[in-house]
C-alpha positions in Angstrom: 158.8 47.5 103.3 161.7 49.2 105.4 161.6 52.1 103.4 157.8 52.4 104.4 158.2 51.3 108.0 160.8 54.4 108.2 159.2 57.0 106.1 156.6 56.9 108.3 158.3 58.4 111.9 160.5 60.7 110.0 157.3 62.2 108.1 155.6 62.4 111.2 158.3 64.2 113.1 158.9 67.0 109.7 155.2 67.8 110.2 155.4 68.1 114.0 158.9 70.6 113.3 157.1 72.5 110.4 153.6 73.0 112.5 155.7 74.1 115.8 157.8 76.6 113.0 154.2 78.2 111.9 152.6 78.4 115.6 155.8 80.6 116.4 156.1 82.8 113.0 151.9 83.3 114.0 153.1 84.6 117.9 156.1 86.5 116.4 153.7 87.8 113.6 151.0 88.5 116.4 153.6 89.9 119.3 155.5 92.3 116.4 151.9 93.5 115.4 150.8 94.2 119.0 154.3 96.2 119.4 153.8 98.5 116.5 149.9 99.4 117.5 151.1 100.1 121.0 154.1 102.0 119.5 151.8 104.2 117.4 149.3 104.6 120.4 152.2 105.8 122.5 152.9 108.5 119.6 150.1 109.5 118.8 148.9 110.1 122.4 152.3 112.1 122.9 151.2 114.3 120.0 147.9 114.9 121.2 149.2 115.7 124.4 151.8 118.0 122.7 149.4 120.0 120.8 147.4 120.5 123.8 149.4 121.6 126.2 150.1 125.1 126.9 153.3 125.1 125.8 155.5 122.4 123.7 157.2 119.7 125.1 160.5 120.0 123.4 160.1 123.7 123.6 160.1 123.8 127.4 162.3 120.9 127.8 165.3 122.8 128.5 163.9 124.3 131.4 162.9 121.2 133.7 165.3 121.7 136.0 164.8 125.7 136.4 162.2 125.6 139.3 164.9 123.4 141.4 167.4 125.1 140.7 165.6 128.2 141.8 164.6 126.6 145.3 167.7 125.2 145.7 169.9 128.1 145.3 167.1 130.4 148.0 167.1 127.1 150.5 170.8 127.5 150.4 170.8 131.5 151.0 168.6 131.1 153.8 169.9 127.6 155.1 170.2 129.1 159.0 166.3 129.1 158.7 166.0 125.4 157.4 165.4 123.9 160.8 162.9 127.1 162.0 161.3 125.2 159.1 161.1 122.1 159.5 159.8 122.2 163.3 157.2 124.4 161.9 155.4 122.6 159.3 156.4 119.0 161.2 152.9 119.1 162.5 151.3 119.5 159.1 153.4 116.1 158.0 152.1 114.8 161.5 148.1 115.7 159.8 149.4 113.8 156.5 150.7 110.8 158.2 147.6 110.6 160.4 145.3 111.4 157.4 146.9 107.9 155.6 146.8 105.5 158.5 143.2 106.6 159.7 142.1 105.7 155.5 144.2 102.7 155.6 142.8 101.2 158.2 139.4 102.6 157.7 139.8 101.2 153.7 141.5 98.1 155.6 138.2 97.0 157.0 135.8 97.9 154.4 138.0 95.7 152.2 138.2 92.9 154.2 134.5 92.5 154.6 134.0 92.9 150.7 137.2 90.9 150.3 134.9 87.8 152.5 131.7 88.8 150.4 133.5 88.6 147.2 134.8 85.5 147.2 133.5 82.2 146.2 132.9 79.4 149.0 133.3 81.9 151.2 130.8 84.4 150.7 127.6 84.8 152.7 125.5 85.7 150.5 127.0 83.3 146.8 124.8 85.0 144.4 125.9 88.4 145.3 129.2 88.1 144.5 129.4 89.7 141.1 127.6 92.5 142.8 130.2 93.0 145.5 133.1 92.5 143.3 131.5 95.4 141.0 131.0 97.3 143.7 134.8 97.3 144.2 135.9 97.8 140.8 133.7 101.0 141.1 135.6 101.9 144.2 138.9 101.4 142.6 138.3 103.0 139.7 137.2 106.8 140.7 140.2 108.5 141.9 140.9 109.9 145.0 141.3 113.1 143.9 137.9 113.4 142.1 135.9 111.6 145.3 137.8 114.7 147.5 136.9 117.6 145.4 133.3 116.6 145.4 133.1 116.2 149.2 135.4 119.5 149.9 132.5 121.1 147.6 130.4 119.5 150.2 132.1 119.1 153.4 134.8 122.4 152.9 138.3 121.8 153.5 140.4 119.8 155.5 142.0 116.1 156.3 138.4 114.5 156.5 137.3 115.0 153.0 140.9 113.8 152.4 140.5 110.7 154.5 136.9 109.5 153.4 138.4 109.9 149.5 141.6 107.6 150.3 139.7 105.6 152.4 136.8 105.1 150.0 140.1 103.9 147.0 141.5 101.7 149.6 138.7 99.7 150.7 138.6 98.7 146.4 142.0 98.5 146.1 142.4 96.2 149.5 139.0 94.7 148.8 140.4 93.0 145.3 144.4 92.0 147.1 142.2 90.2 149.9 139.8 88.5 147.9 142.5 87.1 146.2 144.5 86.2 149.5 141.3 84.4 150.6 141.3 81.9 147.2 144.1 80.3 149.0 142.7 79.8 152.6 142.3 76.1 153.1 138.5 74.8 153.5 139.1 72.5 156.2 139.1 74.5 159.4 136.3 75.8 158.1 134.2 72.5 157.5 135.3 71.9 161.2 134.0 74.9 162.3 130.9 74.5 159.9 130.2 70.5 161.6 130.0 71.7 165.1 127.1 74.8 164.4 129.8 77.5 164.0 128.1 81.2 162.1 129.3 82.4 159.5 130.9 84.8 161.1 132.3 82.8 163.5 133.7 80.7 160.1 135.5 83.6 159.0 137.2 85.0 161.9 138.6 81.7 163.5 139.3 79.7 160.2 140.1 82.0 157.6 141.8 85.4 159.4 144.3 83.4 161.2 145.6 82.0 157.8 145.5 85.0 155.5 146.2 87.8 158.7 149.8 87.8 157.3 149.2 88.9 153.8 146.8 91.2 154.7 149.0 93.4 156.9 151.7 93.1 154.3 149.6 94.6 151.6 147.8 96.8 154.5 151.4 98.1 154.7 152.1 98.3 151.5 148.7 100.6 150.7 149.8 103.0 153.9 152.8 104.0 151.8 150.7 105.0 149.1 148.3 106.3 151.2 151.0 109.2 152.5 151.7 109.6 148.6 147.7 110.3 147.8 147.6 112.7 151.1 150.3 114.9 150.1 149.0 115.3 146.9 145.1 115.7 147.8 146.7 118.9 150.0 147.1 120.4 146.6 143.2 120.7 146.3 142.9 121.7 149.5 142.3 119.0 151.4 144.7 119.5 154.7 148.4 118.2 155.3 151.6 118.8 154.4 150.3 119.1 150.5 148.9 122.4 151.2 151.4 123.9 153.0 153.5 123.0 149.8 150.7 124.5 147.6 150.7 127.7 149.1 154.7 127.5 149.5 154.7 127.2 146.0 151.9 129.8 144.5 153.9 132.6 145.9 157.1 132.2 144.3 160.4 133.3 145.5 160.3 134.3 148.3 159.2 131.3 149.6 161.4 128.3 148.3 163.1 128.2 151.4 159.7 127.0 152.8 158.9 124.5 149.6 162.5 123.0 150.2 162.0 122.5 153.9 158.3 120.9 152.9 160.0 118.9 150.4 162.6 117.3 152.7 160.2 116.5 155.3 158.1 114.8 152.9 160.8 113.0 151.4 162.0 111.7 154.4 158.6 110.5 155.9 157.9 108.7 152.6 161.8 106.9 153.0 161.2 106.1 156.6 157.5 105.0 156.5 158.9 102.7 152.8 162.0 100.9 154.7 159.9 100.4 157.9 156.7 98.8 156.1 159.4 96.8 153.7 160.9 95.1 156.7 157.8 94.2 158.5 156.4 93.0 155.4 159.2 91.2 154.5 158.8 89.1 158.2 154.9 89.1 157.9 155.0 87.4 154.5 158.9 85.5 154.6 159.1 85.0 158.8 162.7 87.3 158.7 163.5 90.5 157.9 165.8 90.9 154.3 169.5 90.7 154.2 
């Protein structure tokens, strides 16, 4: 009788060990599986991307750091003309910077309203949500850069095809951070609101902004550095800014690195100053102090 009564516990804790063993040989089985297909993918995609580009990647490897040398070594030959420079293409950084907080806060709004359509027990209109919410993925998924070469084939060239492309990625990208903000918001101030004959868009901008406000300027913040990042680089197409002054800088070769490496440290530093000062109002918006 006692060697049944303790047969049983110890039995019951072997088969407990030995199915908690097999569940983690399956994950390490599954994880070491996953590894090797994403190896291969990442392999396989090099070599396709090897054998398509103009010239090979190991082949031309020895030469990434030709081109800076090169504009370093004419920037510092010319260096008395580095600050004749800057002061002249400090207004095209001025276009740049204004090109990403006009989108921003253009995209800023335009998320925020699909942000309050898009979310459930918030939404006006509940049965439209997937519709809104598709309507965003759509907006995040077409890149900038293709949404600005359409309208500078429309529109010509210059910071508004520029703007209404970053603007156009922001409002998706925002739209989907918000939504997710407004999960969160608590319900009561709205039921309050709701009681006494409030609208809905009364219900939405006295009992939900004042509680998510916070985290949306921090991510607002957040997508206006990456808004300067898209604006310099939609310059290449021609789209206005700082970016096309570095294009054309560029095309003609030495000559002209002096120029590119004045462009470049304008852009560097506008990018460094815009990051620290977003990171500490972000860092008060979303803690209440500024980091250490």
């Amino acid at each position: 009788m006692a060697d049944t009564i303790t047969a049983g516990p110890a039995t019951g804790a072997g088969d407990i060990r030995g199915h908690y063993m097999a569940l983690t040989q399956r994950r390490r089985l599954y994880s070491g599986l996953a590894l090797t297909i994403f190896a291969a993918l990442m392999t396989s995609g090099f070599m396709v991307s090897n054998a398509r580009n103009a010239g090979g990647f190991w082949d031309g490897l020895h030469n990434i750091f030709d081109f800076p040398a090169l504009v370093v070594d004419e920037a510092a030959a010319k260096v008395a003309l580095l600050p004749a420079h800057l002061v002249h293409f400090f207004p095209a950084l001025i276009e740049t910077i204004n090109i990403a907080a006009v989108s921003t806060l253009v995209g800023g709004i335009l998320g925020l309203v699909l942000s309050l359509l898009s979310t459930r027990g918030l939404a006006r209109f509940p049965r439209l949500i997937p519709l809104f919410r598709r309507v965003m993925d759509i907006m995040r998924a077409v890149p900038e850069i293709v949404i600005a070469l359409v309208l500078i084939f429309v529109l010509g060239g210059g910071p508004v095809p520029a703007m209404i492309a970053i603007a156009f990625h922001t409002g998706g990208a925002l739209g989907k951070l918000f939504s997710e903000v407004n999960e969160n918001a608590d319900m009561n101030p709205l039921d309050g609101l709701a009681s006494v004959g409030a609208t809905w868009i009364q219900r939405m901008w006295l009992g939900v902004i004042p509680q998510v406000a916070p985290n949306y300027l921090s991510y607002a913040l957040l997508r206006f550095e990456i808004n300067i990042r898209a604006s310099a680089i939609l310059g290449f197409v021609g789209a206005g800014g700082i970016g096309y002054e570095l294009k054309n800088a560029m095309s003609w070769g030495q000559g002209k690195f002096d120029e590119a490496a004045a462009i470049f440290i304008l852009l560097f530093a506008a990018i460094v100053f815009f990051d620290q000062l977003s990171s500490h109002y972000r860092n008060r918006l979303t803690r209440g102090r500024a980091p250490a």
